[in-house]
Structure formats: structure tokens, C-alpha cells
C-alpha positions in Angstrom: -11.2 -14.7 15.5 -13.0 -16.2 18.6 -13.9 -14.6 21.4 -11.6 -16.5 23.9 -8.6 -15.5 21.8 -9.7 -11.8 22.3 -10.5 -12.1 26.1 -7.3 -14.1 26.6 -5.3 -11.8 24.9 -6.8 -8.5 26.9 -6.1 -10.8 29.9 -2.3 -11.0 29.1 -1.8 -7.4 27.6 0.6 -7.6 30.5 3.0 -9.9 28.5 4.0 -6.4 26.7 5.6 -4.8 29.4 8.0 -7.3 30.7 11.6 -6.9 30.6 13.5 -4.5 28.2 16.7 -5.8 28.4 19.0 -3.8 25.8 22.1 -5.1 24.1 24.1 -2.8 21.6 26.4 -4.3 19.0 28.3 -1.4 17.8 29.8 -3.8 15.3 27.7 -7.0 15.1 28.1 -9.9 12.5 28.3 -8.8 8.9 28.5 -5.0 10.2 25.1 -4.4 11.1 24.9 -2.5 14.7 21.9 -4.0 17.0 19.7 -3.1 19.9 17.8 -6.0 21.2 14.7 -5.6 23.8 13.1 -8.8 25.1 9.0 -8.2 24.6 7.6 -11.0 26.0 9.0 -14.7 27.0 10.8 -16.3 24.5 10.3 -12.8 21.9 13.2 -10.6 21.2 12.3 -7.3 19.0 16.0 -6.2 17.1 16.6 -3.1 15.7 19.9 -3.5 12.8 21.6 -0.9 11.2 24.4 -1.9 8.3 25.9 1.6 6.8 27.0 -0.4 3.8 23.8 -0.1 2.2 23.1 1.6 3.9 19.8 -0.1 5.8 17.5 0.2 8.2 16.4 -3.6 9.1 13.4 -4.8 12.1 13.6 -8.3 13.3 11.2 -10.1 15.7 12.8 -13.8 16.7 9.9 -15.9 18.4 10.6 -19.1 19.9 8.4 -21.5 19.6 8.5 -23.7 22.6 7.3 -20.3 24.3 3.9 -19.2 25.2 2.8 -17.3 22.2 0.8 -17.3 19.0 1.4 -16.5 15.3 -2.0 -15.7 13.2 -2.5 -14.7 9.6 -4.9 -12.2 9.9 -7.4 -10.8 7.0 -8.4 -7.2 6.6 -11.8 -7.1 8.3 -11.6 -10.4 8.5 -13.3 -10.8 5.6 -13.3 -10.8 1.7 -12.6 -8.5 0.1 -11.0 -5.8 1.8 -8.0 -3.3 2.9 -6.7 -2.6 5.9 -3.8 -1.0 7.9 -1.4 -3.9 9.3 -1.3 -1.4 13.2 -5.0 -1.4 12.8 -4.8 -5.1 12.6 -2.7 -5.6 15.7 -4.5 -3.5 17.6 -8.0 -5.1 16.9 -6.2 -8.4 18.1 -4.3 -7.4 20.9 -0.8 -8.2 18.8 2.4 -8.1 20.3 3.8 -7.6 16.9 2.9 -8.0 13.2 3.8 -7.9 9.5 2.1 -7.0 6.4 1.4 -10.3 4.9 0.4 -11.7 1.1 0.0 -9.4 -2.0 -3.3 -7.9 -2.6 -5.5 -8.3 -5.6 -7.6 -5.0 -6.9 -10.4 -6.0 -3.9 -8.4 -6.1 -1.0 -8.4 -9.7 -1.1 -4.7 -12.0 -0.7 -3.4 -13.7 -3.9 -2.6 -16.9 -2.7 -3.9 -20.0 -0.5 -5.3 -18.0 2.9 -7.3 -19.9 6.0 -7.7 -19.5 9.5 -8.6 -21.2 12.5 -9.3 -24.0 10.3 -12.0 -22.3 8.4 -10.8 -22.5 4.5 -10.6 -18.7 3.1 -9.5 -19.2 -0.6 -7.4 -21.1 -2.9 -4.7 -18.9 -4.6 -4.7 -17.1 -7.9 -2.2 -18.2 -9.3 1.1 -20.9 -7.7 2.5 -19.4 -4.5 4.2 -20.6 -1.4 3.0 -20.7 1.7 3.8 -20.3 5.8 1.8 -21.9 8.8 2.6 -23.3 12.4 0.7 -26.0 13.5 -1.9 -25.7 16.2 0.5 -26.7 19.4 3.1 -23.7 18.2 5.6 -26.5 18.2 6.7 -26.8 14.4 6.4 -24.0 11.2 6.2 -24.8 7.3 7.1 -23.0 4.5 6.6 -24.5 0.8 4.5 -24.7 -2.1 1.9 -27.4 -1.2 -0.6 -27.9 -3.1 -4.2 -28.6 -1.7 -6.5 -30.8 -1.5 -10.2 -30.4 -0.9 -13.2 -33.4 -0.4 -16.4 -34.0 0.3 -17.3 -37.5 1.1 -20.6 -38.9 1.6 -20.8 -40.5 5.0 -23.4 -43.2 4.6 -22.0 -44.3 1.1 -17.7 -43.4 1.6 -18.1 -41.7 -1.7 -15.4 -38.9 -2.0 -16.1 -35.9 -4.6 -12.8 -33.4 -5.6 -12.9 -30.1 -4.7 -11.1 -28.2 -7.0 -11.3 -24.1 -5.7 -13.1 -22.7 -2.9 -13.6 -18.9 -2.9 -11.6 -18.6 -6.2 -14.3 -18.6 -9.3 -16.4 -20.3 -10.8 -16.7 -24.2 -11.6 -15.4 -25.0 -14.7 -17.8 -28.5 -16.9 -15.5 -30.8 -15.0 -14.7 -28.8 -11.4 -16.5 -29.1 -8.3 -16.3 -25.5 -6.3 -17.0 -24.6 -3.3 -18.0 -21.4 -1.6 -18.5 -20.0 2.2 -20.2 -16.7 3.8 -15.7 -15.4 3.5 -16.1 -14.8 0.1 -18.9 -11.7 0.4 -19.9 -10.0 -3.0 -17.1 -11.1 -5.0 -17.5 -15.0 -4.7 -21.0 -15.8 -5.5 -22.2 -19.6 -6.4 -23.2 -19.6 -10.2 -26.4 -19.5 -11.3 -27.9 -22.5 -13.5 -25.5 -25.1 -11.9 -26.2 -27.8 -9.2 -25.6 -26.7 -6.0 -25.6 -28.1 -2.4 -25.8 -25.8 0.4 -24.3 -27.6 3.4 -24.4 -26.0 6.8 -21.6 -27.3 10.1 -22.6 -29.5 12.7 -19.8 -30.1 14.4 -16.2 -28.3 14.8 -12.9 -29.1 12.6 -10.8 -32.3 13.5 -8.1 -33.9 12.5 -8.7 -35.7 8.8 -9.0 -39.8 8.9 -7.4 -40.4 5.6 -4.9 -37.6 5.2 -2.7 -34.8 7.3 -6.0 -32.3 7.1 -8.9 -31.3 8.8 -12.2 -32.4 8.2 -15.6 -30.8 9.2 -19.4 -32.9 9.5 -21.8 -31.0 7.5 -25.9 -31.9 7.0 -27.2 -31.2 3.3 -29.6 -28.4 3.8 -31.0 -27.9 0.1 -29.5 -29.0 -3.4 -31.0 -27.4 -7.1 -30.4 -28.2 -10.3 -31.9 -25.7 -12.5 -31.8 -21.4 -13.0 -31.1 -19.2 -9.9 -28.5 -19.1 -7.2 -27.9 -20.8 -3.9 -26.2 -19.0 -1.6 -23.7 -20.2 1.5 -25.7 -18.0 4.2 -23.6 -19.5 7.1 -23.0 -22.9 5.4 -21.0 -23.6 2.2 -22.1 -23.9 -1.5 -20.5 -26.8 -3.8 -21.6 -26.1 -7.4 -20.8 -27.8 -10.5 -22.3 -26.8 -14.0 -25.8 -29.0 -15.4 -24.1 -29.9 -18.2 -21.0 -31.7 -16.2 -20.3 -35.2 -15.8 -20.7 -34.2 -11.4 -23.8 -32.5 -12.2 -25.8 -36.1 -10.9 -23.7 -36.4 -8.1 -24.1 -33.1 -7.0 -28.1 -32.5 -7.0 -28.4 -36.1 -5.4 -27.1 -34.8 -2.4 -30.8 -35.2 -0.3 -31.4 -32.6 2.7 -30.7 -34.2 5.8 -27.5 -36.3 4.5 -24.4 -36.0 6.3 -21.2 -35.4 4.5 -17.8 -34.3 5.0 -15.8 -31.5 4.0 -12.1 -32.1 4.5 -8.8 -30.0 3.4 -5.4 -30.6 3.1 -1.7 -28.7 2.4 -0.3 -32.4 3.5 0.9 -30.8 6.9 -0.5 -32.9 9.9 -2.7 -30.4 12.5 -2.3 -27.1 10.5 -5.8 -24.9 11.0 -4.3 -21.4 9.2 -2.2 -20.4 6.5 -0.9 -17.4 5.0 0.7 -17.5 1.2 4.0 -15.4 -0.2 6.0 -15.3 -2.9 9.3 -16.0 -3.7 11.1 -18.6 -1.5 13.9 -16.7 -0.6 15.8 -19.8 1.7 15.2 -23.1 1.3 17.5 -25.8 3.5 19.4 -23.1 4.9 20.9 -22.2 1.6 20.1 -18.9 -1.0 17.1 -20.2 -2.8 16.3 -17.2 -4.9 18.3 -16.0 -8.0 20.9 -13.3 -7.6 19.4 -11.1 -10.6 16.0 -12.1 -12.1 14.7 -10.1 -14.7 11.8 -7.2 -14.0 12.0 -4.3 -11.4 10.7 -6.6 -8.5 14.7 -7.9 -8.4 15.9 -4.2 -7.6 16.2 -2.8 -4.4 13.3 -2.0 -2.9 11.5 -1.7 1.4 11.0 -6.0 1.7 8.8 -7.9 4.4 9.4 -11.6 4.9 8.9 -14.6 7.3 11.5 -17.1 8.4 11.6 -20.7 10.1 15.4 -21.5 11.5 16.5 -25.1 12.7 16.6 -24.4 16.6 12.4 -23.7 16.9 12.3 -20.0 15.8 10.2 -17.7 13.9 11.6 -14.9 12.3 9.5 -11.3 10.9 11.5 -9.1 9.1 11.2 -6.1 7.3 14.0 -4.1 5.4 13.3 -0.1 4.7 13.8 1.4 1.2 13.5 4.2 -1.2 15.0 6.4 1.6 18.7 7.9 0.9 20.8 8.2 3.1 18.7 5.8 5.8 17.8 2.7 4.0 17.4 1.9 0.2 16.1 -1.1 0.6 17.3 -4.9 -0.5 17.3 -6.6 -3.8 15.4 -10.1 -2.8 18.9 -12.0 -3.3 20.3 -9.5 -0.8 17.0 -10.0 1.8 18.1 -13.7 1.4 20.9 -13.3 2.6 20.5 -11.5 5.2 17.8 -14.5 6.3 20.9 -16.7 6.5 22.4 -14.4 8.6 19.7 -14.5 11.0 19.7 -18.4 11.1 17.0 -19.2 8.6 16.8 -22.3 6.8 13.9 -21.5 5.1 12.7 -17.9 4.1 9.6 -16.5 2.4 9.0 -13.0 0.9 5.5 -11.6 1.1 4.2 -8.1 -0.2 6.9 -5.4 -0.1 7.3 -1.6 -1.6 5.0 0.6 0.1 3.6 -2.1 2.3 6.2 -3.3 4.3 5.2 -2.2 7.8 6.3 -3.9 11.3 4.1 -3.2 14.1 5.0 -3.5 18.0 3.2 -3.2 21.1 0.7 -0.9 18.7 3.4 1.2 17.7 4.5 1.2 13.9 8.3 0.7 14.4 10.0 1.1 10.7 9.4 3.7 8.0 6.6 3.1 5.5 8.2 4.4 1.9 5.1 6.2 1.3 5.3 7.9 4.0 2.3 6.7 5.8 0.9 3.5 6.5 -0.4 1.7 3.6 -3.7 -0.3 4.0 -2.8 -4.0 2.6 -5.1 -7.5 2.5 -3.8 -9.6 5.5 -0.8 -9.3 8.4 1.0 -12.1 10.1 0.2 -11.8 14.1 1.6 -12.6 17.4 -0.4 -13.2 19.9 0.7 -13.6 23.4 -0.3 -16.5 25.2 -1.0 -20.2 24.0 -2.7 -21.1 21.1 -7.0 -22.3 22.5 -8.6 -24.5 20.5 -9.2 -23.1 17.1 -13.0 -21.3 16.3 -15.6 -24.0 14.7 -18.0 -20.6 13.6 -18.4 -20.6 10.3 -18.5 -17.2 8.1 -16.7 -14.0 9.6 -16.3 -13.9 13.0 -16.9 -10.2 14.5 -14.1 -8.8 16.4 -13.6 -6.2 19.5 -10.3 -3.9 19.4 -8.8 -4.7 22.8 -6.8 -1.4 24.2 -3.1 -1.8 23.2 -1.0 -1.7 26.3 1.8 1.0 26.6 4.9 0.6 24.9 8.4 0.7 26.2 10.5 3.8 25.6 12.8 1.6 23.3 10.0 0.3 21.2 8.8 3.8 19.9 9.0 4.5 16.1 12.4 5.5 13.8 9.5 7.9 12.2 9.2 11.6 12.2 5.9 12.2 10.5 3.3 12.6 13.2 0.5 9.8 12.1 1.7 7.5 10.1 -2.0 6.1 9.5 -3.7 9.8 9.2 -3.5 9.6 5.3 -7.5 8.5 4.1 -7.3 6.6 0.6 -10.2 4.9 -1.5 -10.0 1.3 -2.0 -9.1 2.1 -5.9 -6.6 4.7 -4.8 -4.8 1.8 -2.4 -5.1 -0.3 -5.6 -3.4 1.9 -7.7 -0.5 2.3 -5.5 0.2 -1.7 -5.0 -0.2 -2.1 -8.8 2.3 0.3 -9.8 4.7 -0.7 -7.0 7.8 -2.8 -8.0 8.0 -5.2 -5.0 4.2 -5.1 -4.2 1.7 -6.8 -6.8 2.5 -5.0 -9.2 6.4 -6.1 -9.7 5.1 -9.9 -8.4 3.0 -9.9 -11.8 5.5 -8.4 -14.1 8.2 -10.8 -12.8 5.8 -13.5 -13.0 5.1 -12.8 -16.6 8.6 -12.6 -17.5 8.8 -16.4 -15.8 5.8 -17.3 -18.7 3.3 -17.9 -15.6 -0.9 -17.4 -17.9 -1.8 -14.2 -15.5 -5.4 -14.3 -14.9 -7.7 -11.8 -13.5 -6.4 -9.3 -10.9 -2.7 -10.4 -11.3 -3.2 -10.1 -15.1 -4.7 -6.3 -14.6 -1.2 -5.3 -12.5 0.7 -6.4 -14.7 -0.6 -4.3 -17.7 -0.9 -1.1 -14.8 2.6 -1.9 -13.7 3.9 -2.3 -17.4 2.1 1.2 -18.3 4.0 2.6 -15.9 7.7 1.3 -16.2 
């Protein structure tokens, strides 16, 4: 996160006490009742209420055209890790925020993450994904998939990228890795590797909707041992692969280019999900898929709608007599409702949590706030240009302002976040949870999708349990 993001966003903390205009539906559309409060230009928090379920819903609209920012966010922005979605907002200074993508066993997201134009990871396995482009004019939500180069500037000569942060080359694969992936994404050892290092920020791609970045060739091996990204990137491919030439001929001092692509023009950050719950305005998702994840169940999700809107959602669950929560056919529905013409469903169970001005504002089904791998943020004030650091960028954690008397929290516990659990304790929980990881990989399964690694391990704890 750069620093003039942080220092803008302390600047305009003032953005969260502006007008809280109230309207009550005691009867609104489809029988929900609503109480609206305006947070910040163009930013309506909405509580809903629908006794048929009966459900406890929390929308934030955000219109585009206004002066605000949405960010995917990683826990400690780094990988791997866990993290509280409040504690996230509050480190950035949010106005609000969402839990975001599934977590694998690390803390890490499942699918295709990056931000400010920095690259995270490829995904684990095929997911969708959400971004707004850098002007906060336009959103996107589909399955793209990307596309990754590196092309030789004196020569033109363009090499495919297959992963980045997501394993190890296979004999034909060209991988890349950065300082993001910490412990668990290492370059192998006993390939050809180049170790590139920025000398210039991210721009706009020449060939393709992308970005692109200049990099000068610091060191290339071919033979036993490891060489690591320090605060460049590594692009390895094994000795015995046709690349492997290609690759250690990369001399130190060379410039090349490493660009990337999800085919949407001036997009710097992404955040992935999974189902598509809308898709052209119409009920994308099937009415009763097979597994536990299609039950009802607490539900977080992102919408785009037609007239320049951005919709956060969260439905409560596994709460009688206050909200039981939404089958994913149901939550896509209610999408429509809001206006959505497209919808995406990110991690749920347990880890649906909606944060505002620093207060946690629906009721965590745990019963305390569960630390997940990433949040969706909004940020008030324009977008800056995006970092050009590479690696992790440190962070400060900017005071929250004071919250409106409206904004304060459905919840009766006395700290949500008080509850202390090891990584391998959170891991448990989001394995074993129906609409967090653990349901996505069980479902997944039952679609005949090969499970590898962490999904794969969720899926045999999720199938122990149920």
C-alpha cells in the first residue's frame, strides 16, 4: 500500500462523518425493512431486514463517479497469512470492507490476487474474478484468464509466463516468483533462473490491455542452488526444458519486460471469488447444486449494476430466529434485487464480516471475528497513482475516525475480535465450514474439477466431517 494512499486517507478521515441521513422502509421491495445512512459522497451503508427468512442482510452501494477507492487488501500484505477483515480496515483507514477470497491452509487467497499493479499470484485452481480500473470509472467481474510475458527489449523476443507465486515450473513452464510469495513460494533449485530487479514503475502494456514493467537482468544460473527474488523477481524453468537456453542467456545488464494481462485495459489490482452468482442482470447460479455449500448458510459477495455502482454485501446465518442465512441461488437473487447485473460470491460461513467506519456491523456466525486471507476496501478519496515498490510494502494503522450512532454493531458480545486462534486452528475452521473453503472444494469436486494441494486437503477435512 503506498504511503500517499495512507497519508491521504488520514487526511480525509473526515469523509466518515458526513451526513447520516436515515430512511426507514417499514415495508420496502420484496419485504425487506431498510435503514439507509449516507457515509461519505456518493456511499450509502443499508441495513435490511426480510422476516421471511427470516434475514439479517448489510449493503454498501458505491458510486463510482464519486470520490472513493475500492482495494483488495491481503492479510499483512503479504503471503501467507491470516488476518481480521476490521483489522484490515483499520490499518488502511477504510470506510468500509468485506472479507474477500477463500483461504488456503497458509493464509494465502485461492484464486488470481494483485495490487497496485504488482502481480500477487495466479489461482489454484479456475475462479472468477472482480477489479475496477485505476480511474474508479468502470468494474469487472468474470473468469479471465491471464496472461504473463517477458520480452527481451533489444531482440522483441517474448517468453510465456505460465504461474507466478503458484509452484513450481513444470519441463515446459516458465514461472515466475517475487519477494509476495515469502517462505511458501521459493524458486527451485537446479533450474535456470533469472533474477530481474524494477527500473521503472508499471504502465500501460504496448501489445495488449495490461501493464508492463522495465526490468535489468541482475544474475541468471544454470546449475544446483537457488536464486532468490530479494526485491526483484525470479523466472525459472527446469535444465532439462526446451526454455532452459533461453532462460540462462538472459546476460546481467539486459533489459526486459515483464508484462500481465486479465484482457481488461488499465486494471492494476484484482481480487478472485467463486461462484458467479449474476451474470447480465439475470440468476447465473443454479437453484440447487449438489454438496452443503448450496444450503443456507452467512454469504459475502460483490456486485457491479448498470448505472456505475458497486455493491458489498453480506447476508447473516446460522442464527435462529435473526438470520439463517441464504442458499447462493437465494443470495442471487437478492443481487437482482439490489440492481446487479453481475454478482460474485467470495468466502462465506464463518467469515462473512462487513466492516464500517471501524466498527464490525453484522454478526460473525462464530461468534467472533474470524481472521481470513484478504478483504475488499473502500478508501475515501481518489484513487493516486498506483505504488511501483516492489515486494511488500509496510503499512501504518491510521486512527479510525468515530462512528455515527447509526453505524454501531447488531452484536451483543463485547469484542468481537478478543478470541486468539493459531493459524492451524483458523484453518481448521474454514476447512470444515460449508460456504468457506471447505464447502468451495467439496462442491468443486462434485463438478469433477482435479483438486490440487490446499483445496484438495479441504476437501478430504470437509468430507471427514459431513
Amino acid at each position: 500500500m503506498s504511503r500517499v494512499k495512507i497519508f491521504r486517507r488520514v487526511g480525509a478521515a473526515a469523509l466518515a462523518l458526513v451526513m447520516t441521513t436515515l430512511s426507514v422502509s417499514p415495508g420496502g421491495a420484496g419485504g425487506y425493512r431498510t435503514r439507509s445512512t449516507e457515509i461519505a459522497p456518493g456511499v450509502t451503508y443499508t441495513k435490511m431486514r426480510d422476516p421471511r427468512g427470516p434475514w439479517s442482510i448489510r449493503v454498501v452501494s458505491i458510486v463510482l463517479s464519486e470520490a472513493s477507492t475500492i482495494e483488495p487488501v491481503l492479510a499483512s500484505d503479504k503471503l501467507p497469512g491470516f488476518e481480521t477483515t476490521s483489522s484490515m480496515a483499520r490499518r488502511n483507514g477504510a470506510l468500509a470492507a468485506i472479507n474477500g477470497d477463500y483461504a488456503r491452509s497458509s493464509g494465502r487467497p485461492v484464486m488470481l490476487f494483485a495490487q497496485d499493479g504488482e502481480l500477487a499470484q495466479t489461482a489454484l485452481t479456475r475462479g472468477v474474478n472482480f477489479a475496477v480500473n485505476a480511474s474508479e470509472t468502470t468494474a469487472y467481474i468474470k473468469h479471465q484468464k491471464p496472461e504473463m510475458w517477458l520480452t527481451e527489449l533489444d531482440s522483441g523476443f517474448e517468453h510465456v509466463v505460465k504461474r507466478f507465486n503458484a509452484g513450481w515450473p513444470s519441463s515446459r513452464q516458465i514461472n515466475g516468483f517475487s519477494p509476495l510469495g515469502g517462505r511458501e513460494e521459493r524458486p527451485p533449485s537446479g533450474a535456470c533462473s533469472s533474477r530481474l530487479y524494477p527500473t521503472e514503475g508499471f504502465r500501460p502494456a504496448v501489445t495488449r490491455p495490461g501493464l508492463e514493467q522495465t526490468h535489468v537482468v541482475h544474475e541468471s544460473i544454470c546449475k544446483s542452488g537457488t536464486l532468490w527474488p530479494k526485491r526483484g523477481r525470479v523466472f525459472s524453468t527446469p535444465m532439462a526444458g526446451p526454455h532452459a537456453v533461453s532462460v540462462a542467456s538472459l546476460t546481467p545488464g539486459e533489459e526486459v519486460r515483464f508484462g500481465w494481462s486479465l484482457g481488461w485495459p488499465d486494471v492494476f489490482e484484482t481480487i478472485g471469488g467463486n461462484p458467479t452468482l449474476v451474470r447480465d442482470g439475470q440468476i447465473f447460479i443454479e437453484r440447487r447444486g449438489e454438496g452443503a455449500f448450496f444450503r443456507r448458510h452467512p454469504r459475502t459477495g460483490v456486485g457491479t449494476t448498470s448505472d456505475g455502482r458497486v455493491l458489498f454485501v453480506t447476508v447473516d446465518g446460522r442464527q435462529s430466529g435473526y438470520s439463517v442465512g441464504m442458499t447462493p441461488y437465494r443470495f442471487a437473487k437478492l443481487f437482482v434485487s439490489l440492481g446487479a447485473n453481475y454478482a460474485l460470491n467470495l468466502d462465506g460461513g464463518g467469515s462473512t464480516t462487513m466492516v464500517v467506519n471501524g466498527n464490525i456491523v453484522n454478526r460473525p456466525s462464530d461468534g467472533y471475528e474470524r481472521p481470513v486471507s484478504s478483504s475488499l476496501v473502500l478508501l475515501p478519496g481518489p484513487d493516486p497513482a498506483p505504488t511501483t515498490t516492489p515486494g511488500p510494502v509496510p503499512t501504518t494503522s491510521p486512527t479510525p475516525s468515530p462512528s455515527p450512532t447509526s453505524l454501531l454493531p447488531d452484536v451483543t458480545s463485547p469484542d468481537l475480535s478478543s478470541r486468539v486462534l493459531t493459524d492451524e486452528q483458523v484453518w481448521l475452521r474454514i476447512a470444515r465450514d460449508p460456504a468457506s473453503t471447505g464447502g468451495l472444494a467439496d462442491w468443486l469436486l462434485h463438478e469433477g474439477v482435479r483438486l490440487r494441494g490446499t483445496l484438495r486437503d479441504a476437501a478430504h477435512i470437509f468430507q471427514r466431517r459431513y
